[in-house]
N, C-alpha and C positions, 0 to 999 in steps of 0.2 A: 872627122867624126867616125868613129864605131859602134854600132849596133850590138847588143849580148841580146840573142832571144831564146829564150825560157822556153824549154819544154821538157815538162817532167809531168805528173802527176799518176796515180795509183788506178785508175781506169775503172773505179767504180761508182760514179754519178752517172755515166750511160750506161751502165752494165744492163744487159749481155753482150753487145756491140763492141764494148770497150772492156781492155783487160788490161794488166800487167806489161802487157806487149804493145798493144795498140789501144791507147791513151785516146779521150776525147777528139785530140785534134788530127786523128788518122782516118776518121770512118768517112767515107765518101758518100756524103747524104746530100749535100749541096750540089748546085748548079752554076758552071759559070757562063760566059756572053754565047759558048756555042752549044748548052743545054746536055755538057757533059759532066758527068758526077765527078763533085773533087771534095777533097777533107777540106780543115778549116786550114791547115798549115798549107796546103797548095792555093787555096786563094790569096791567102798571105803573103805568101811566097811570091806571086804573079802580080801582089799590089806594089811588094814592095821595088822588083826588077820594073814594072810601069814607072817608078818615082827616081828610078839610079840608086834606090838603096842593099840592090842585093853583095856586090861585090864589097859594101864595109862590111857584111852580117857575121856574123857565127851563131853557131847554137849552143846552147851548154843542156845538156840532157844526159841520159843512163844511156849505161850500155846494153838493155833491151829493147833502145829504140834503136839502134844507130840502126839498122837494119832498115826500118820502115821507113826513115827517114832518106836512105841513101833509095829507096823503093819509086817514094813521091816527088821528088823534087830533088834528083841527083847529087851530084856530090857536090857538098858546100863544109867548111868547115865547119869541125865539131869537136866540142870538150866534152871529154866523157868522167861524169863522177864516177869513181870508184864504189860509193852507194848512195843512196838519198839522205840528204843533210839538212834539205831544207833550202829557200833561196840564199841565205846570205852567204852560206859556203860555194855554193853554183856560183855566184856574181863573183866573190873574193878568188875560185880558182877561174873562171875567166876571164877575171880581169888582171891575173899574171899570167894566162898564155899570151894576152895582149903585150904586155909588157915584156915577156923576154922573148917568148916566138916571135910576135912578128915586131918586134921593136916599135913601139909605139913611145912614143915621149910622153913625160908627165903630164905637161898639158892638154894633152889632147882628152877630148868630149869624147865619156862614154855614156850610150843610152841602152837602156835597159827597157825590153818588155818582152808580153807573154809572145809567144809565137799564134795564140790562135784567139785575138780579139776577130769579133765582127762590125765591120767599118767602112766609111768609104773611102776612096782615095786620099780624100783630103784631109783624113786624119793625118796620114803619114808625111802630107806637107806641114801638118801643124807641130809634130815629129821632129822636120828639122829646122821648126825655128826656137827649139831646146837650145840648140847647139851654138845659138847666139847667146842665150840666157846663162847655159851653164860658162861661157868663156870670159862672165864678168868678175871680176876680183871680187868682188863680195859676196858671191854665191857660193855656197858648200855643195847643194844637190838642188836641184828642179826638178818637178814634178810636172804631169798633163795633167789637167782636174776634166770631167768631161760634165757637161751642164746638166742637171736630172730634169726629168721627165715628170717620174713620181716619186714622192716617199720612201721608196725602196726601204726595205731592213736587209739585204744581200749584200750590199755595199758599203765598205767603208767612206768617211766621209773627211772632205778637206774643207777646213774655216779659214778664207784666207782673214787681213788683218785689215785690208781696207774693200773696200766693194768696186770701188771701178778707179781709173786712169786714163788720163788721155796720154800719156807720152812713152807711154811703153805698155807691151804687151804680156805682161808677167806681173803678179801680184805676192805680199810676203804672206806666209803661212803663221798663221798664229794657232793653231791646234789640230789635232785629227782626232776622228770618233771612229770607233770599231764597231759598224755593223748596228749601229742604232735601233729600238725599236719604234712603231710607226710614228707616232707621236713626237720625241725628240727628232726626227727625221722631216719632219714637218718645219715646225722650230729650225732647224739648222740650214733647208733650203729659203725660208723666210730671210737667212743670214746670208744669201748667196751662196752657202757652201757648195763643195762641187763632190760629184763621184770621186772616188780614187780608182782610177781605170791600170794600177800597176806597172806603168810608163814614168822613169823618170832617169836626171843621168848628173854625170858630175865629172871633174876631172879626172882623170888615172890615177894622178900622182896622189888625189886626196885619198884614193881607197889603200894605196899603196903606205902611205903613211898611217894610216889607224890601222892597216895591218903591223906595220912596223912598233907601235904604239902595243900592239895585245901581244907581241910577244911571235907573232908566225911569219911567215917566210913569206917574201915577196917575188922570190923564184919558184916559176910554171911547178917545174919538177919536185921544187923539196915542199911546196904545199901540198902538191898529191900525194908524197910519200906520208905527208903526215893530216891527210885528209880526216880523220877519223878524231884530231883535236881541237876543230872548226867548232865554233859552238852550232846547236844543232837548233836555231830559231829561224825567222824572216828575217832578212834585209827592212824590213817595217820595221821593227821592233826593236832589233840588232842596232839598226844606223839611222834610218829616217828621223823616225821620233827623239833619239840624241842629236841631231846637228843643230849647232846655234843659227844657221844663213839658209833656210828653204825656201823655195818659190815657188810657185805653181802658175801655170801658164793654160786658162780657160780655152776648152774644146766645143761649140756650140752643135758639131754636126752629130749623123749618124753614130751613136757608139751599143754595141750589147754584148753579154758575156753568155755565150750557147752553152753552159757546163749541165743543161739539166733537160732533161726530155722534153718539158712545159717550153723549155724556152729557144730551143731547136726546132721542132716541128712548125713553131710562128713561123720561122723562115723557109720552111721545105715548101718547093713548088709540088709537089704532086703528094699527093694523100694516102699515095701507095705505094711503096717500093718494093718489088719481089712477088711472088706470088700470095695471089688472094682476092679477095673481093670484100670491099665495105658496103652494107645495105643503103640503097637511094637516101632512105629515112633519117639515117645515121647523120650527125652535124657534127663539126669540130675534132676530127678521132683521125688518128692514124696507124697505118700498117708499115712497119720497116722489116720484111723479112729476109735472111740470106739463107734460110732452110730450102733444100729442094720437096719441101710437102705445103702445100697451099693453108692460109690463114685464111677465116671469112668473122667478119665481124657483123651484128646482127642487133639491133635494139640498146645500145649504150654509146651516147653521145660522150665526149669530151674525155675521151678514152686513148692512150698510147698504148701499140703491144707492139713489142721489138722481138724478133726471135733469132738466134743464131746455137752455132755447134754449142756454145757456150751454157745457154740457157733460153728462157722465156722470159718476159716481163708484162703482164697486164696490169695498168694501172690509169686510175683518175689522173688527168695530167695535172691539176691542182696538188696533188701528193708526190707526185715523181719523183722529186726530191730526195723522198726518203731512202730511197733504191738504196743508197750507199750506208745507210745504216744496218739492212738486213743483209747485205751480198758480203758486208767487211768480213765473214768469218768464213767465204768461198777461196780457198785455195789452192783450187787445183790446176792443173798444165793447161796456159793457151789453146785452146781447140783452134780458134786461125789466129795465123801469123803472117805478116807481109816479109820478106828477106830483101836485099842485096840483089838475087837473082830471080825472085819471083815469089811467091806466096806456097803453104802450106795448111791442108784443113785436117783434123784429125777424125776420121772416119768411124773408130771404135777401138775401146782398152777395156781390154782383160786380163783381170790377175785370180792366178788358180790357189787354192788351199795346196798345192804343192809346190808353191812358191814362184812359177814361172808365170811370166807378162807375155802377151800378145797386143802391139799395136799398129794400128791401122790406119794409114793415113794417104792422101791423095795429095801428090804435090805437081804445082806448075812450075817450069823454066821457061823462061822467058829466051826468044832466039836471040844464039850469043853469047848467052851467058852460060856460067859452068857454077855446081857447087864446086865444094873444095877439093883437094885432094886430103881423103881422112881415114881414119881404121878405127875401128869399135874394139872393147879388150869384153864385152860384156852382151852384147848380142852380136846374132846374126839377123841379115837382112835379105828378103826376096823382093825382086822388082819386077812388078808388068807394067810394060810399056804400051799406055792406051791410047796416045796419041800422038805423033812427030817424030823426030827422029834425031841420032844425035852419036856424039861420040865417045865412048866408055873407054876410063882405062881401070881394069881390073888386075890386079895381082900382077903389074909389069907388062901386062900387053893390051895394047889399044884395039877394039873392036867397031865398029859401025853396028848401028843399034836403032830397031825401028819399033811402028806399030805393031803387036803381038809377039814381040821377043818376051821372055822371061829368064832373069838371071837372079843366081843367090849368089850372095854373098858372104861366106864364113867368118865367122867369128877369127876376127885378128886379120882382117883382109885390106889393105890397100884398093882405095876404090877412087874413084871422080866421074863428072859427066857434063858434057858441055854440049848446048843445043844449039843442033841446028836449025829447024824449025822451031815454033814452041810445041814444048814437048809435055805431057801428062803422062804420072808413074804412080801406081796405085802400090806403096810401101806397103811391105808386112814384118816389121819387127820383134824376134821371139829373143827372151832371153831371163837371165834373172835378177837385175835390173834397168830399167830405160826409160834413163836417164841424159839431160843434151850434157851431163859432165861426161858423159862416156863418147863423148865426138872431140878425138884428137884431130886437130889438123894440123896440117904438113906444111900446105900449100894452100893461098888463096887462087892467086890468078895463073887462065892457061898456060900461058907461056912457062910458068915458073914451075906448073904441074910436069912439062913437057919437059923442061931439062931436068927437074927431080926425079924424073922416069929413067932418061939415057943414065947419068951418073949411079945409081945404081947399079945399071947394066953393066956400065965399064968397070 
């Protein structure tokens, strides 16, 4: 069995926490057993290596995550869309790196879900007993239904076709509802119907064939080449809702979708993250700040206000929701970013009526790690070094480099850095445009910096 888990989305349901770069399930708001902050893809991450399921997984996600990803939960495989298409194209090209990377056989059970449900363990045993369901000859796709609670209108909704069995644990799908309102949702839980928690899975060979059936390629490489003729809908829409053989396999335990302020802060153990202070008086309200300027909340109950470089948010946690309706037309540069080697917050940007930018940003390395070896054709860059120390190679020659050093770097300059302690650099970037297309790299990793250096030489 293989695992494909999903992570994309556009990082504007939690905004200002969440962006472009760092998606809902990277903010580190939760808690796990030893009361340290983790996102929702690191608890996930840590249920699923508790169950033996990390080494089937991959990811299928953009390439603004790969970064954050490789940041929280090391390096694991990842398929990178070339842009957002949507699930069915995510699932269609990772379910040909399965098939020609790592060679995987037709038959074999693949399971699809998000990477950042809220669950217990034993979701993920209920997880692998898909893998029984999907391996029976009359199955096309299986689904998990998870058993509601209330009425929901958030959720789509699964009818199966009989209400219960004794000899097997999987029942036939006889329709699905998109998102119901209260009333029909009522009705349809009176019918058994179940949540559709976005977990479901089927053989290789079937998805590999209904690709073969539209006309695209069922080799890793010639679909990516031609990623952009993927029809651009859900795997709902695209495949579920067509298949003639669907099941669904009832989930009774724990299940919740944290995509929204109201429904994230249910689970935060502490009322306050960051600085600030909420009044005695005050009931049901929360503080999540990563600003260094204190928040104080005073006389309004059942209140979220999130702050970061990004923006602000005060809002009724009954409305939160809407966040994504007013923030869709913010597009400006990530203020933080998690990396590969450590994180990055953007301090302040200024652009002059004479056309030159100034920005300003404070970055960590993590000890050990190095940025790349790169050169800019369009700014130059000054670096103080505020904390740690580390190793520089600038323009062919390697220096040792500590707290209170200050170095520029000219425009067109060959540069790297790699930490010895963790290290903090308060960047100043001037130029006339600054921009991350203007970071050529060379070189990722040290070693590879280090013989790019000699061979030049010689």
């Amino acid at each position: 069995m293989k695992l494909i888990l999903l992570s994309g989305g556009s990082g504007k349901r939690l905004w200002p926490l969440s962006n472009d770069a760092r998606s809902k399930q990277f903010i580190k708001i939760l808690e796990d057993e030893n009361k340290n902050k983790v996102s929702m893809v690191q608890r996930v991450w840590s249920q699923l290596k508790s169950c033996g399921l990390d080494s089937q997984s991959i990811i299928a996600t953009s390439a603004s995550q790969k970064d954050m990803i490789y940041s929280q939960i090391g390096s694991v495989p990842l398929v990178i869309e070339p842009e957002r298409r949507d699930t069915f194209a995510a699932i269609a090209l990772a379910t040909t790196y399965l098939k020609s990377e790592l060679e995987c056989d037709y038959n074999e059970p693949v399971i699809v879900l998000p990477v950042d449900p809220y669950v217990e363990s034993s979701f993920f045993e209920k997880v692998k007993e898909l893998e029984q369901v999907i391996s029976l000859p009359n199955v096309d796709i299986s689904l998990l239904g998870v058993k509601p609670t209330i009425p929901s209108e958030k959720y789509g909704y699964i009818q199966p076709k009989i209400t219960s069995t004794k000899d097997r644990n999987y029942l036939a799908v006889n329709s699905f509802h998109e998102k119901p309102n209260k009333e029909t949702a009522e009705e349809l839980i009176k019918k058994n119907a179940l949540w559709n928690c976005g977990v479901f899975g089927f053989k290789l060979g079937y998805l590999m064939n209904l690709l073969e059936n539209r006309g695209l390629p069922t080799n890793y490489l010639d679909l990516l080449s031609q990623y952009d003729s993927i029809p651009k809908n859900s795997f709902d829409y695209e495949i579920v809702e067509n298949a003639s053989n669907v099941t669904v396999t009832p989930y009774k335990g724990y299940w919740k979708d944290l995509g929204t302020w109201n429904t994230l802060t249910d689970e935060m153990t502490d009322n306050l993250v960051g600085k600030g202070v909420i009044d005695p008086t005050v009931t049901n309200s929360h503080i999540i700040n990563e600003l260094d300027i204190p928040v104080t909340l005073i006389g309004s109950s059942n209140i979220v206000v999130a702050a970061s470089a990004d923006g602000i948010l005060v809002s009724d946690k009954d409305s939160s929701p809407k966040v994504k309706d007013y923030v869709s037309k913010f597009n400006g540069r990530p203020m933080y970013e998690e990396r590969r080697w450590g994180w990055y917050k953007v301090l302040d940007y200024k652009k002059y009526n004479e056309g030159n930018e100034v920005l300003t940003k404070r970055i960590g390395i993590i000890k050990g790690k190095n940025l790349s070896y790169q050169i800019h054709f369009k700014r130059s860059e000054t670096w103080t070094i505020v904390k740690g120390e580390g190793i520089m190679l600038l323009d062919g020659e390697f220096k040792h480099i500590r707290s209170g050093d200050t170095i520029h770097i000219p425009l067109a300059t060959k540069h790297a850095i790699k930490a010895i302690t963790d290290i903090e650099i308060i960047e100043v970037q001037m130029g006339d445009e600054l921009v991350e297309e203007d970071i050529h790299r060379i070189s990722l990793e040290w070693d590879s910096i280090i013989n790019e250096s000699l061979l030049s030489k010689s």
